[in-house]
C-alpha positions, -999 to 999 in steps of 0.1 A, spaced: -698 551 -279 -724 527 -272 -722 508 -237 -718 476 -230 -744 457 -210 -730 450 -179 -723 410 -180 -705 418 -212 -684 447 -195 -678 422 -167 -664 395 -193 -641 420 -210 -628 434 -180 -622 391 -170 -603 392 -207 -583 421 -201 -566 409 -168 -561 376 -182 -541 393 -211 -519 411 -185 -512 380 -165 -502 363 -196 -478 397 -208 -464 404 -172 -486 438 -175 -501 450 -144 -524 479 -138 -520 506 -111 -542 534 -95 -529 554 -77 -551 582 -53 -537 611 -45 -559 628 -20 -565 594 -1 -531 584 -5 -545 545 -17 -533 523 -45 -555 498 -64 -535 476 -86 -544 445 -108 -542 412 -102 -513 403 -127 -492 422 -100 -488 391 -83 -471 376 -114 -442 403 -116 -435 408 -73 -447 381 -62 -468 397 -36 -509 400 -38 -525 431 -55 -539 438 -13 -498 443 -2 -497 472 -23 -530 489 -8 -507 507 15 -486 530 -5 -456 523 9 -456 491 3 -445 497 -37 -417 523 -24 -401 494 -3 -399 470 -37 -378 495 -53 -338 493 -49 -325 527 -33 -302 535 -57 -334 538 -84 -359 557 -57 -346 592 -73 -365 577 -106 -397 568 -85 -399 604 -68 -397 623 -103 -424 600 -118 -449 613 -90 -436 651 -96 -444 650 -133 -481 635 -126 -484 662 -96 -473 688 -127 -504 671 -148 -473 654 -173 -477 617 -180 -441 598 -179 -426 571 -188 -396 557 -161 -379 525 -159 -363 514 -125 -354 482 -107 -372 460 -81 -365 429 -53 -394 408 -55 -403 388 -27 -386 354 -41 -355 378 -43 -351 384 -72 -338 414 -93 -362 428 -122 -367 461 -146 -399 475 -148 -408 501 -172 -438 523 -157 -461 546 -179 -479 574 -158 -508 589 -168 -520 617 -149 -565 619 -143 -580 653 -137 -610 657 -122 -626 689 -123 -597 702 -129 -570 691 -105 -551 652 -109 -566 636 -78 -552 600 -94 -533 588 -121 -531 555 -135 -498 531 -143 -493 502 -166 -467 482 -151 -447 463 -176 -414 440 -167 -387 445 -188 -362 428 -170 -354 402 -202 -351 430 -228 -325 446 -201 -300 418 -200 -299 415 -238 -291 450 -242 -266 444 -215 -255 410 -240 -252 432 -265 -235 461 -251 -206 436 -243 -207 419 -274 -203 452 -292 -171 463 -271 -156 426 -274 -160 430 -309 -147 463 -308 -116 455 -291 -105 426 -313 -111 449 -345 -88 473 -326 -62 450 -313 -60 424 -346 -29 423 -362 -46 408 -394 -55 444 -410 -99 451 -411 -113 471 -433 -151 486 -434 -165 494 -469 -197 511 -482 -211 496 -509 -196 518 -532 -159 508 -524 -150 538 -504 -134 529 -472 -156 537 -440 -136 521 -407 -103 507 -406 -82 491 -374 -50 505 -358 -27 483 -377 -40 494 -411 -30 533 -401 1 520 -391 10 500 -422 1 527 -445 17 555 -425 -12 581 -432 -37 594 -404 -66 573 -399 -88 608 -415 -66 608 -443 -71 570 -453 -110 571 -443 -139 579 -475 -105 569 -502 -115 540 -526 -105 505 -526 -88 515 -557 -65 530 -540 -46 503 -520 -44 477 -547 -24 477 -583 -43 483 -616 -44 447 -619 -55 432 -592 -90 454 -594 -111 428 -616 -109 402 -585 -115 427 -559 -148 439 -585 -156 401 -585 -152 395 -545 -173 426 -539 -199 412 -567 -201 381 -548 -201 398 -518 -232 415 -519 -253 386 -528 -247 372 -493 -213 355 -495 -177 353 -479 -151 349 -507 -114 354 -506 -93 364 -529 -51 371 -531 -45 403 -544 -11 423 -545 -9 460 -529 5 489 -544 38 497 -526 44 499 -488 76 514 -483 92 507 -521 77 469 -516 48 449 -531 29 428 -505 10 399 -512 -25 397 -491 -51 374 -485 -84 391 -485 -117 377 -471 -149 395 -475 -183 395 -451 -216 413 -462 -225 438 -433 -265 431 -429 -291 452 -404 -321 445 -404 -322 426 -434 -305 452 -458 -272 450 -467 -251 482 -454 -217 472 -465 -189 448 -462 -162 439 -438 -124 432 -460 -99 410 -436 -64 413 -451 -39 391 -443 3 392 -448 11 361 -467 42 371 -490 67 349 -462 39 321 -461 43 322 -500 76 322 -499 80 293 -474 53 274 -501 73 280 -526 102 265 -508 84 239 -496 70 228 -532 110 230 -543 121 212 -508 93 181 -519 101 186 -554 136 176 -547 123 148 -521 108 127 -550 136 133 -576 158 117 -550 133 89 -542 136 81 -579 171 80 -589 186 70 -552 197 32 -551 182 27 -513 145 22 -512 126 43 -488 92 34 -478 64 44 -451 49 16 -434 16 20 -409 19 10 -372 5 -23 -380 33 -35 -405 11 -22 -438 30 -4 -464 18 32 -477 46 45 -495 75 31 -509 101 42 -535 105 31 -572 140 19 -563 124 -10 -545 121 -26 -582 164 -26 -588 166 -39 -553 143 -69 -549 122 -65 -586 89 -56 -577 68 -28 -587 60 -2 -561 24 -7 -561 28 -43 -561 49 -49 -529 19 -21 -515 -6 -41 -527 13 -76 -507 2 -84 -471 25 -69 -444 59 -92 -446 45 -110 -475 85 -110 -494 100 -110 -459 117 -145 -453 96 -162 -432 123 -168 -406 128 -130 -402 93 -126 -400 90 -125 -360 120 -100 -360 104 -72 -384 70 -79 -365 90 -68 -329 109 -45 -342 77 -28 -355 64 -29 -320 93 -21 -304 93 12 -322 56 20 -320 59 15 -279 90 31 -275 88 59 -300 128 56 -310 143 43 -340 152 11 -345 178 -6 -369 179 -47 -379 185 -64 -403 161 -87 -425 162 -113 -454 134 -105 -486 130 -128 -512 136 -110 -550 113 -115 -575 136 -141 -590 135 -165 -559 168 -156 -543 171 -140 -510 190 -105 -507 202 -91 -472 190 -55 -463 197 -35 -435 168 -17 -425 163 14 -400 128 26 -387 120 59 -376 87 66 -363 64 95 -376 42 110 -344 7 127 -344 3 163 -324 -5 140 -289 29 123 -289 12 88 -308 33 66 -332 11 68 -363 38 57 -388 69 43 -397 93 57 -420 119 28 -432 152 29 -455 165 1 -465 200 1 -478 230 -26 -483 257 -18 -461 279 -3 -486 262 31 -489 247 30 -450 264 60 -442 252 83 -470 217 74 -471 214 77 -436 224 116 -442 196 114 -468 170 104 -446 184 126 -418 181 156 -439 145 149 -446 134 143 -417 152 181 -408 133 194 -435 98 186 -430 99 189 -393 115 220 -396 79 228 -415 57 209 -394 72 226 -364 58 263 -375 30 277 -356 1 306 -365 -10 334 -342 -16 331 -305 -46 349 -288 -48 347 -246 -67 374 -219 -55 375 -179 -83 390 -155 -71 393 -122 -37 384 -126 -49 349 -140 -56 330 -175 -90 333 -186 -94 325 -224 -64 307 -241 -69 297 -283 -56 264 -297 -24 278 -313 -14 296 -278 -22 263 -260 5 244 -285 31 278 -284 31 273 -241 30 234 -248 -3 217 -237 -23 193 -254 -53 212 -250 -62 253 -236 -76 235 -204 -43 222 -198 -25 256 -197 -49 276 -178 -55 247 -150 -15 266 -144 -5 297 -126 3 326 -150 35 330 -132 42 293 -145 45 311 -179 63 342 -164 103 343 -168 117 340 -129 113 372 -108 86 382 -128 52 386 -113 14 390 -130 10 421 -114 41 433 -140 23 428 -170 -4 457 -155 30 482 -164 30 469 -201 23 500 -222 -14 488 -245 -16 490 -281 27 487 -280 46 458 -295 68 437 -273 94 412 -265 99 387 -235 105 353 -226 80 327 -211 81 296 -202 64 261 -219 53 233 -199 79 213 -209 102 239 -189 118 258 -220 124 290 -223 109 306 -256 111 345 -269 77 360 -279 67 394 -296 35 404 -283 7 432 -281 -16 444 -250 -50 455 -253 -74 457 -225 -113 457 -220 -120 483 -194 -160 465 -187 -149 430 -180 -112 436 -169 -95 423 -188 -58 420 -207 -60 408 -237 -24 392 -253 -17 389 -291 16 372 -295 35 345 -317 66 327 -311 99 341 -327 123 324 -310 135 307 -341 145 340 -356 156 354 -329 183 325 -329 191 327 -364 200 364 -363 221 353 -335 236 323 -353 243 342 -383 263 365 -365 285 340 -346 290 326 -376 303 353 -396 324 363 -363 333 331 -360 349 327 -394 365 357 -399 384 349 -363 392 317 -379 405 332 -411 426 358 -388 435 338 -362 446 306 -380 479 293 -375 481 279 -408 488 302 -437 454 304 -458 464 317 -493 438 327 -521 457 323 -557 442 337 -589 459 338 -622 491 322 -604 495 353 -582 487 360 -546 454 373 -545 442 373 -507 463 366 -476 457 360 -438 483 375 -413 500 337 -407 507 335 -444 527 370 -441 548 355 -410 555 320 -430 568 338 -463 587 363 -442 568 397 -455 560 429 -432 531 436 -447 504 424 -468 509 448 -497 543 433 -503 529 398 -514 493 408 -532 499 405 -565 531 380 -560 537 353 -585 530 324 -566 562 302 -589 585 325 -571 579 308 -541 583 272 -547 614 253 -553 626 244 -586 624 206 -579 583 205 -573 576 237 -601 561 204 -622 542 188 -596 527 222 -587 516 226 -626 498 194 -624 479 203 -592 469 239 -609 455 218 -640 433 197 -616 420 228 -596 414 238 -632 389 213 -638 373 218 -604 394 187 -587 402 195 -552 441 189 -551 449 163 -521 474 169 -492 505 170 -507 545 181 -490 560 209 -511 596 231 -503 587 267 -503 609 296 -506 610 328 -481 608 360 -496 646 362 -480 655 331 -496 656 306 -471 639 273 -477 604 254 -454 590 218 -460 558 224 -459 523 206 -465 498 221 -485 461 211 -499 440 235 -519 404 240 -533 384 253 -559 368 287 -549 349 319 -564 363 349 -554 349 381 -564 328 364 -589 363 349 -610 383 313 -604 406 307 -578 417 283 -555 422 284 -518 453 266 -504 459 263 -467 497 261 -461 517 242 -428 551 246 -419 566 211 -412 599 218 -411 601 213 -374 581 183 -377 606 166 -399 634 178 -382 619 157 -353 609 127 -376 645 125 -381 655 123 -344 629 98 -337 642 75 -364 674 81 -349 664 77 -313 641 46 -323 680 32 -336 689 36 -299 656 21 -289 659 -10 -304 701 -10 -295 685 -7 -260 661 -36 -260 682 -62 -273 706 -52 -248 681 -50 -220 671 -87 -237 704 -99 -229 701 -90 -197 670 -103 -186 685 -137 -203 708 -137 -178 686 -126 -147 661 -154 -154 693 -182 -158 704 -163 -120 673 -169 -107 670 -201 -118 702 -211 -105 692 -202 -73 675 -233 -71 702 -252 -70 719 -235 -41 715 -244 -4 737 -219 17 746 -185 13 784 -190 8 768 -206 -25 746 -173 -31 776 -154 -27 800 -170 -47 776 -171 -81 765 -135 -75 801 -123 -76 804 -147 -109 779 -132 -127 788 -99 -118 821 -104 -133 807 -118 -167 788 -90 -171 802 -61 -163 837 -74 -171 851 -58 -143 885 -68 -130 882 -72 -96 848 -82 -75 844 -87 -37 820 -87 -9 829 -71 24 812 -75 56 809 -49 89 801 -61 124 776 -43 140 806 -16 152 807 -9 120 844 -28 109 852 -46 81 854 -88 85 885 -91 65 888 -131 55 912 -122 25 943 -111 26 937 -88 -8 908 -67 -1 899 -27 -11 922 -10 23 907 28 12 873 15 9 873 -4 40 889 28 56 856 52 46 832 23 53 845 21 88 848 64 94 825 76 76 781 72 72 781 51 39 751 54 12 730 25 26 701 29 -2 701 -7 -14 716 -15 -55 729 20 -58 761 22 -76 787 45 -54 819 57 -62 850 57 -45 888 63 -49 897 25 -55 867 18 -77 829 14 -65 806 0 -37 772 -13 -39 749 -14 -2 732 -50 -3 720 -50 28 719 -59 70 715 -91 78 716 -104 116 733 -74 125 762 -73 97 762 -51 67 775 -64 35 788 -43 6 800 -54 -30 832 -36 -39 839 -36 -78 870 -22 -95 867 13 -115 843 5 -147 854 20 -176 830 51 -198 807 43 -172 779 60 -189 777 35 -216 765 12 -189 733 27 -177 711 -4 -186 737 -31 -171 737 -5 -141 699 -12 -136 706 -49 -141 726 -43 -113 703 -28 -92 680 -57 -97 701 -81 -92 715 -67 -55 675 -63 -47 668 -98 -60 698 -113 -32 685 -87 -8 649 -106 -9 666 -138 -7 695 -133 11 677 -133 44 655 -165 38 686 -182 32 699 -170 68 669 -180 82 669 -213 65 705 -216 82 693 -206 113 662 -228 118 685 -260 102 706 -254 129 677 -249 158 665 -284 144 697 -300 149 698 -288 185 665 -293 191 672 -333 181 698 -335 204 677 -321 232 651 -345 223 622 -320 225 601 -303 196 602 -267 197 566 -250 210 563 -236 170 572 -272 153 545 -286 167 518 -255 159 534 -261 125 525 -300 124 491 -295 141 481 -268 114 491 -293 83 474 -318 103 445 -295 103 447 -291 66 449 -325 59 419 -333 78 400 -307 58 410 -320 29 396 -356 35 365 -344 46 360 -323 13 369 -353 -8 347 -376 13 315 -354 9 327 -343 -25 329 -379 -38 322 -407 -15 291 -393 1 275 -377 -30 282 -411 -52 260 -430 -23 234 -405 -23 231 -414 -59 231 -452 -56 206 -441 -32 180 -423 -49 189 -446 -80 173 -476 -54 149 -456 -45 137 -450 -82 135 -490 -86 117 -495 -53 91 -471 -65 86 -490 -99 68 -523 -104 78 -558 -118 96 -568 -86 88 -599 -63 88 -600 -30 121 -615 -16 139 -592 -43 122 -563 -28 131 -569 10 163 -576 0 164 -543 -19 149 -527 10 177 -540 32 205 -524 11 187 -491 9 187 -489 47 223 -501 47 232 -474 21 210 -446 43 236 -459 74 266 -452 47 254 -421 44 251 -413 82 285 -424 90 300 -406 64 288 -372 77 292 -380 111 331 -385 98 333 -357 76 320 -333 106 345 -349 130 372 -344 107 363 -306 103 342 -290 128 313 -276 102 300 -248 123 335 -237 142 341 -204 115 303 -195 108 288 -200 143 320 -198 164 335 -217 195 307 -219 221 277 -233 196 301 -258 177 310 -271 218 270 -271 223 259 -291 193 291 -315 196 279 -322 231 241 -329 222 258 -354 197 279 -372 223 254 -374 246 229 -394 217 258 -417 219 270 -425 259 257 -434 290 264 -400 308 253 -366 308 276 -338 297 273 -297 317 286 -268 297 286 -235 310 306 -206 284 317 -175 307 324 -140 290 329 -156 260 340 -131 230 331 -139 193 366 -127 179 386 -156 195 414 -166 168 403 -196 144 435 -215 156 432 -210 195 390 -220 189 401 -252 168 426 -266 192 401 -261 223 372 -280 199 399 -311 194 408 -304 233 374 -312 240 370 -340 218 400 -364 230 383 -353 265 350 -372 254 365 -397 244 389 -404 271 354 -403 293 334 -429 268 368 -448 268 379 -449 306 361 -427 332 328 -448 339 312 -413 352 278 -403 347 285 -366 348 309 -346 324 314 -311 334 330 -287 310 330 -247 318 349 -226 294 361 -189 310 373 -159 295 398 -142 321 404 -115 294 444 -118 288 439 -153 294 411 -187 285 408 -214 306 393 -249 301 380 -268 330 371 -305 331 359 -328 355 341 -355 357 327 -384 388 342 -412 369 370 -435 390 397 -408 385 439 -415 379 458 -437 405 495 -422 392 493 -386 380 526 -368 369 532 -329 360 548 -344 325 513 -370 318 523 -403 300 508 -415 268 480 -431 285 443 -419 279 453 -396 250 469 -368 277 499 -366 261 483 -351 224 460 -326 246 492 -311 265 509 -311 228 481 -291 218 484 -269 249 519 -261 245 520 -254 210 498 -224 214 521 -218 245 494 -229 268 501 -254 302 481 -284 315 475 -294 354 456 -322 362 442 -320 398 455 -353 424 428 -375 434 413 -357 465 378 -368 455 359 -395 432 366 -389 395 392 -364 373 394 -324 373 419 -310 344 425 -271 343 438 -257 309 455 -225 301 454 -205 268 467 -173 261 443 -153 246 444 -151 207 421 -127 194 411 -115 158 
């Protein structure tokens, strides 16, 4: 080889490390014998570090990570052994970073012996991580070809199957060697092969068709599949393709009922007499059925084609708009009704219901309406009812769910698990614990027990809180981790399997159980029985009545009516409840009530009756008719009766004493119970009879005196010379009414409560009239002593009260509002213009006087009734009247309120107030003082008053008090609440008055 000149040499050797920099390639020479590296510049590029670091040897062994240094020591062996090597271990640069270098060692002998050996240096760290991608990738991939319940075929491009999942196995119950190299041939019918021979075709020339294909039999059955071919391409060639087979003979099946479900839908639509329509969130019609034209006479795409509430009467306008919103912001139904103008110009009334239509996020989108006159509201609202069952029912189903846990938490969640658990979005549910999902008690660390590759059942929980029932499988990724969870919801079925079986318990314990007979006839002869219908006709067994000619049981006076109900079963009329006489097989004879039905039973006509025995029940209409007789005998007599209790009562008016009461008491006794002898009899409080006739009961008056009489008031007692009747005690005498024996005393039950009610009635008012008695005769004395009684008084202060109360309500009722009027009504005219001068002051002059009306009138009205005495109480009503009084007189007025309670009785705390009062205005009148004391003091069984003022006092002063000064009403006032008055002699200037009160409290 020719050399280089040396300049060149120099410029190609400048080249070369300026290609390794760029490449991350370094150079390194390494001497044996002196133990010295040289290494290239570009070193600096991959460690970070200068090519002079590494002139030390050890310098490069402390790069290397110590779990790698095994790699390093038999790279040096093999150049010591003369072997060149190729080794690829990792480094921690001086930044900190990991990296891969690969190292290729070539050994350098020198007369012989490998003094040095050179080593490219190349970093590899890049390429490492995407084999590391890739590894994972590969076992992701892996694991959902294992674990996918879709079955996933692998075929050369000959048609011979090369790899197939676990589920595929499975399905075809042959070992996977059996089922691996045999041709797609083999899987499919005869038929089905041209569009398999197609999808291959198409296939190969770089495309993913799918095709629907039916297999040959899987245990006796013909599946349908979905199948979905990929091309397999490496490195440009095509190697073979991937077959994805799906199950879709039940989603089929469900399209097939859902075509038939919708196919129904519109026949409906256009025969039904209600109009259905779908109108947008905004009022907008999009659908709306034909019907509309024999209700209001437009064409269905011309009312669509109309602006929203175009044919709506433009009153009811506002209320469609609302009710519209309403439902759209509410999300519930919503039922009004609305006036639309027909075609022809008249209105027509429709009752209209709106049911919104949501999106997946919960939004009103639509509005489905049915409008229907009134007549038929019920049925069509079954109609739409059903619908909306039936396509819910189909929006409601959900596809495969796909979820992996790593560490006892959710990592990966798809879109169809995130709707099965409930959440908007797969954020949503993983932001939550796993035990969220997890039935109670159950943990995450329990799902580490579930077998892999096993299917099963179990019960998790949505975010909405419900409890749904999931088949799942486990599969698990050993390099990340992780679980991974194939499941779908089947708690649907799960509850229909459970449904069906209640229900066919559930009738058949009807059936047995009933306590009506259930009969099935066919051909006029007992066909089918249940156990009641053996105990009604009086059988012991079924066998004896199978077969029975069903005319043999009913009675010959309905054998025609029960001809004519066989002729309409006949046609397929359901015969209506109807009352029949039936005939035990022992002869005996039952009303009964029977209604029957058209059936098929075991393929042929029948009907089903269901059979009552009412023979009890009319046995008891009868008694009730005969017991309402005795009713209504009852009432009129219990009519009478009251007749003559209101006339008693009203009687009573008329009577003053009791001798009066006594006499017509025994008088209408005697008219009504028609009794030969009535009397009243009267103990002493020794318990003997008053005699004040000289005929009188001896016997009865005999027991009443020795023995402990029945005292309970109107009760009806017997007794050897008739009966006796407790009225009551009365100022320490009992009185009894004696009656003479009554004859068939049970047919006087009702007059016997009369009776009753009478002797209570007299009871009530037998003691008012004794008191009446009593207090006429305590007036009479009283006049004679000249001296009101201490209660009279109370009595004619307390009207006096009343009547005060009342004229101040009517004053400030009437009076004072009709000059607050007059006043403002001045006021007004003042404020106006138009007015000259002397008309104005002289308006001005009767607006004042009209403002002093008003000011007198309250100050009379709060005179008249204290305003703040019940709300505020005693001691704040005294304070305010004194501020008043002293606006008003020359001198000043001292309170002082000692241990003063808030419960003082309303009586006892308006009789000190008018106390008080008269005080002042004996003091304005009279007293000439300049000081008014008043102290108030609670001695707690007792209140006292104290007054006293430095006036010019009483020159006569007597215990009794004459009329002068007003005195005489405060000691009236004091005594009628039993209370005394001193007034203190005149040992010094002015008057002192001490008042006494017992204490009345609340």
């Amino acid at each position: 080889m020719e050399k280089l000149p040396f300049t060149d040499g120099q410029r190609y050797l400048s080249r070369l490390d300026h290609l390794m920099e760029t490449l991350d390639i370094a150079i390194v020479s390494n001497d044996i014998l002196h133990n010295t590296i040289s290494v290239s510049p570009s070193i600096l590029a991959i460690t970070g570090y200068p090519p002079e670091h590494f002139w030390h040897a050890p310098n490069w062994t402390k790069l290397i990570i110590p779990e790698d240094l095994p790699v390093l020591h038999q790279a040096r062996e093999d150049a010591r052994a003369h072997l060149p090597s190729i080794c690829e271990y990792r480094i921690r640069t001086k930044a900190g970073e990991l990296k891969w270098l690969q190292i290729r060692t070539v050994p350098i002998e020198e007369e012989g012996k490998a003094n040095y050996y050179e080593s490219i240096v190349v970093d590899i760290t890049i390429r490492k991580r995407k084999e590391q991608e890739i590894a994972l990738q590969e076992r992701r991939y892996r694991s959902l070809f294992e674990n996918n319940r879709d079955l996933v075929m692998e075929f050369d491009l000959e048609g011979n199957l090369k790899a197939i999942n676990k589920d595929t196995v499975a399905l075809f119950g042959a070992t996977e060697e059996e089922l691996l190299g045999a041709p797609i041939c083999q899987f499919l019918l005869d038929s089905e092969l041209p569009k398999i021979e197609e999808m291959f075709a198409a296939a190969r020339s770089g495309h993913s068709p799918s095709v629907e294909v039916l297999s040959t039999p899987i245990h006796g059955v013909s599946l349908l599949w979905s199948v979905t071919c990929a091309p397999i391409i490496l490195n440009g060639e095509l190697q073979g393709i991937y077959a994805i087979c799906r199950d879709i003979t039940e989603q089929r099946h469900l399209e097939c009922q859902l075509k038939e479900s919708i196919r129904l839908f519109h026949l409906l639509t256009e025969h039904m007499s209600d109009v259905i329509s779908i109108v947008s969130a905004q009022g907008g019609a999009i659908f709306i059925s034909p019907s509309l034209g024999h209700v209001l006479g437009y064409a269905a795409d011309e009312f669509m084609a109309s602006q929203p509430y175009q044919y709506v009467y433009a009153e009811d306008a506002p209320v469609a708009r609302e009710a519209i919103a309403k439902v759209v912001a509410t999300g519930l139904a919503h039922e009004i009704r609305l006036r639309y103008v027909h075609k022809q110009g008249h209105l027509v009334d429709m009752e209209l219901k709106g049911a919104p239509i949501f999106d997946k996020d919960g939004k009103v989108v639509s509005i489905v309406v049915v409008a229907r006159d009134i007549s038929a509201k019920v049925y069509k609202e079954k109609l739409l009812e059903e619908s909306e069952r039936r396509y819910r029912s189909l929006v409601e189903y959900s596809p495969q769910a796909i979820g992996a846990v790593r560490n006892g938490k959710l990592v990966f969640l798809n879109k169809a698990a995130a709707e099965l658990l409930g959440a908007a979005t797969p954020q949503e549910a993983l932001a939550c614990p796993i035990e969220y999902f997890l039935p109670d008690g159950m943990t995450a660390d329990a799902l580490e027990t579930l077998e892999l590759d096993k299917p099963f059942e179990m019960k998790i929980r949505r975010l909405d809180g419900r409890l749904i029932l999931i088949e799942a499988r486990k599969g698990y990724e050993p390099e990340t981790e992780t679980e991974e969870y194939i499941f779908h919801d089947i708690s649907e079925r799960k509850q229909a399997e459970l449904a069906l079986k209640e229900s066919e318990e559930r009738y058949r314990q009807l059936f047995e159980l009933s306590p009506d007979a259930v009969m099935v006839v066919k051909d006029k002869k007992l066909a089918f029985i249940n156990p009641a219908a053996i105990r009604l006709l009086g059988a012991s067994s079924k066998e004896e009545l199978i077969g029975y000619d069903v005319f043999g049981l009913i009675d010959n006076t309905y054998k025609a009516s029960t001809h004519e109900r066989m002729r309409q079963l006949e046609q397929g009329n359901r015969a209506e409840l109807t009352e029949l006489r039936l005939l035990r097989l022992d002869g005996s004879g039952l009303d009964i009530e029977v209604t029957s039905s058209p059936i098929s039973f075991n393929g042929d006509f029948a009907y089903l009756s269901v059979v009552r025995d009412i023979t009890a029940r009319k046995r008891m209409e009868e008694e009730k008719h005969l017991a309402e007789l005795r009713l209504k005998e009852s009432e009129e007599r219990f009519q009478r009766l009251q007749i003559r209790l209101d006339r008693f009562s009203k009687d009573l008016f008329s009577i003053m004493s009791v001798h009066e009461l006594e006499q017509r008491l025994l008088q209408e006794i005697q008219e009504v119970l028609a009794v030969e002898q009535v009397q009243l009899l009267t103990l002493d409080g020794a318990g003997r009879c008053i005699v004040e006739k000289e005929s009188y009961p001896h016997q009865l008056c005999r027991y009443l005196e020795e023995n402990n009489p029945n005292r309970e008031i109107g009760e009806l007692n017997d007794c050897e010379e008739g009966h006796y009747v407790y009225i009551g005690n009365f100022h320490n005498q009992e009185h009894v009414l004696y009656l003479s024996r009554l004859p068939m005393r049970s047919q006087h039950e009702s007059k016997l409560v009369w009776l009753k009610t009478m002797i209570r009635y007299v009871n009530n008012i037998y003691d008012n009239f004794k008191m009446i008695e009593d207090l006429t005769a305590e007036l009479k004395q009283t006049k004679e002593n000249q001296q009101v009684p201490a209660w009279f008084s109370r009595f004619l202060f307390t009207l006096s009260e009343k009547e005060r109360k009342s004229l101040a309500q009517d004053l400030h009722d009437s009076a004072l509002q009709e000059q607050i009027i007059w006043y403002r009504k001045l006021d007004m005219l003042l404020s106006e213009g138009g007015l000259n001068e002397n008309s104005r002051d002289e308006l001005e002059r009767i607006r004042e006087g009209l403002l002093d009306v008003v000011y007198q009138i309250r100050l009379t009205c709060n005179e008249l009734r204290p305003p703040l005495l019940k709300e505020l109480g005693l001691v704040p009503s005294l304070q305010q009247l004194f501020e008043i009084t002293q606006l008003r007189s020359d001198y000043t007025v001292e309170f002082e309120a000692v241990r003063i309670r808030d419960q003082l009785n309303d009586e006892l705390a308006l009789s000190i107030y008018r106390i008080v009062q008269e005080l002042l205005a004996n003091a304005s009148k009279h007293s000439n003082a300049s000081v008014v004391r008043f102290q108030l003091v609670d001695d707690g069984d007792s209140l006292r008053l104290l007054y006293a003022d430095n006036g010019i006092g009483m020159k006569h002063v007597t215990t009794a008090a004459n009329g002068s000064m007003g005195l005489s009403g405060i000691q009236e006032r004091a005594r009628s609440l039993n209370g005394t008055v001193r007034i203190e002699p005149d040992l010094r200037p002015g008057l002192s008055i001490s008042i006494h009160f017992p204490t009345l409290w609340t």
